[in-house]
N, C-alpha and C positions, 0 to 999 in steps of 0.2 A: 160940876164934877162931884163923884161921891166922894165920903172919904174911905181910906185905906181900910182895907178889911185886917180885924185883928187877929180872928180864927181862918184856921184851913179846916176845910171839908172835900179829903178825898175821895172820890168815886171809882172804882173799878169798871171794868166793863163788866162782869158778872153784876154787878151792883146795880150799874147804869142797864142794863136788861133787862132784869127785874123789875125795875121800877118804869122801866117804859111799856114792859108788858102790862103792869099793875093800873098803868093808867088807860090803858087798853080798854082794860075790862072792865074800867069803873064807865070808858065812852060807851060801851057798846049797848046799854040799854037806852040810851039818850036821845038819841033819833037815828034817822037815816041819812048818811054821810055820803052825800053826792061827790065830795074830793075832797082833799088835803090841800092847804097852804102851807108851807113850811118857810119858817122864817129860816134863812142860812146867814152864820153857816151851821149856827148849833142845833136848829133845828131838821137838821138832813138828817140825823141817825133815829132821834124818837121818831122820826116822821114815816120812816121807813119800817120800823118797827110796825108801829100802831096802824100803818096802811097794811102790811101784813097780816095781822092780827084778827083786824075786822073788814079785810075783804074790798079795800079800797085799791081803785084802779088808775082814778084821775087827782095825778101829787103836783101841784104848781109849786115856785118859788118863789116870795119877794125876800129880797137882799138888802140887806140891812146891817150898815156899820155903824159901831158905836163904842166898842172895845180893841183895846190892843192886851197883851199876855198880862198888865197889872192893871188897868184902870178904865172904866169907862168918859167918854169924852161925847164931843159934838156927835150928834145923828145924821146918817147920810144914808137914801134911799137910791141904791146903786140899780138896783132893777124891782119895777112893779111888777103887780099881779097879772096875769095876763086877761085880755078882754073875753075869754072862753070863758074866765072861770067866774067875772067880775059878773058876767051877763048873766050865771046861772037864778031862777029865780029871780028877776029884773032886778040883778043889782045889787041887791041886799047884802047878800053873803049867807042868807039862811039855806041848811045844807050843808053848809062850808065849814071844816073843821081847821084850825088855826094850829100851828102846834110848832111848840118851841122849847132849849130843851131848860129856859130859865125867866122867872122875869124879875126881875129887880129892879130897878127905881121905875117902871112902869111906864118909860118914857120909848120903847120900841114898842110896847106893846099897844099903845095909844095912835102911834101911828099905822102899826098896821088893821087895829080895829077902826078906824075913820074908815078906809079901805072898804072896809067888808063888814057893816056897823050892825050883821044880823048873825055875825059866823062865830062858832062855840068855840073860843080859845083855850086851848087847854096845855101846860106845861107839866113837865115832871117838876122842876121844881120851883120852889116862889118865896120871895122876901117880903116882908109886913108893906113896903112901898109899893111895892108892886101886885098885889096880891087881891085888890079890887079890881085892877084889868081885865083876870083872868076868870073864869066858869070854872075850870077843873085843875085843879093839880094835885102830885102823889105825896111829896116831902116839904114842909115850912123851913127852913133855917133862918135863922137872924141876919139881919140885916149886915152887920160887919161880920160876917163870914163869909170868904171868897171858896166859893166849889171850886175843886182842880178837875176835869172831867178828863176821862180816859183817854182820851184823842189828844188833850194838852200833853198828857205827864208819859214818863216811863218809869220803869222801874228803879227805885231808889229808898235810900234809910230815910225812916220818918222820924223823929226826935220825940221822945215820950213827950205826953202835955205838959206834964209838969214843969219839962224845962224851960216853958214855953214865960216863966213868969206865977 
C-alpha cells in the first residue's frame, strides 16, 4: 500500500481536456496507431479524447482494479485485452497505444505492459514511481499528491493552501 497523499491536485474538466488533447499531440508524430488499449476506468475519458484527436477507430479495454476513492490496494485484472488486438503485429503490442489517465506507483502499468510488451504507453499524468513504465506523459506531480479528477469530484469550497499546515 502507498502511503496517504499529503497534497490535493484538483482537475477540472476543462483542465483534464486540455491536457488530454495536449497529449494528443505530442502522440501524433510518434507512429501510426493501429488502436487504443485503455486502461478503465480512468483511462476511458483520455482514451476517447486522444482516439478522437488522431483519428483512431479500433479502442479495446483491459480492466484493471487497484484503487477505491482514498487509496490504492491489491491489483486485480477484471478483464483482458482482447485476442484482435493482442494478435495485431504477432503479439507484440507494436502499433498499440496504451493510454491511461494516471500512473503512479507503476504497478498497473506493469501489468498491463507485460500484455502488450511493444505498445507506447502514454498517460496524462505520472508520479516519479511510476513514470519509467510510461513513454509519454503531459503533467509530473509528486508522488504524495492525490489528483481529484473531474468524474470523482463536484462542485465545492477548496480551503486556501495555507490552511492546509
Amino acid at each position: 500500500m502507498i502511503p496517504p497523499a499529503d497534497k490535493a491536485f484538483p482537475v477540472s474538466w476543462d483542465q483534464f481536456h486540455r491536457d488530454a488533447r495536449a497529449l494528443a499531440w505530442r502522440l501524433a508524430g510518434q507512429g501510426e496507431w493501429r488502436a487504443i488499449v485503455c486502461v478503465t476506468r480512468g483511462g476511458l475519458v483520455p482514451a476517447a479524447i486522444v482516439a478522437r484527436e488522431l483519428g483512431i477507430r479500433l479502442i479495446e479495454t483491459v480492466c484493471v482494479a487497484s484503487y477505491d476513492h482514498k487509496e490504492q490496494g491489491a491489483l486485480r485484472v477484471l478483464k483482458e485485452v482482447a485476442d484482435t488486438v493482442i494478435d495485431l503485429d504477432g503479439g507484440s503490442g507494436a502499433g498499440v497505444l496504451i493510454v491511461d489517465d494516471l500512473v503512479d506507483t507503476g504497478q498497473t502499468a506493469r501489468v498491463v505492459r507485460d500484455r502488450l510488451p511493444k505498445a507506447h504507453f502514454a498517460t496524462v499524468y505520472a508520479k516519479p514511481m511510476g513514470r519509467p513504465m510510461v513513454d509519454t506523459f503531459i503533467t509530473e506531480v509528486s508522488q504524495d499528491t492525490w489528483i481529484y479528477f473531474p468524474w470523482d469530484t463536484g462542485l465545492a469550497f477548496q480551503p486556501p493552501i495555507a490552511q492546509h499546515g
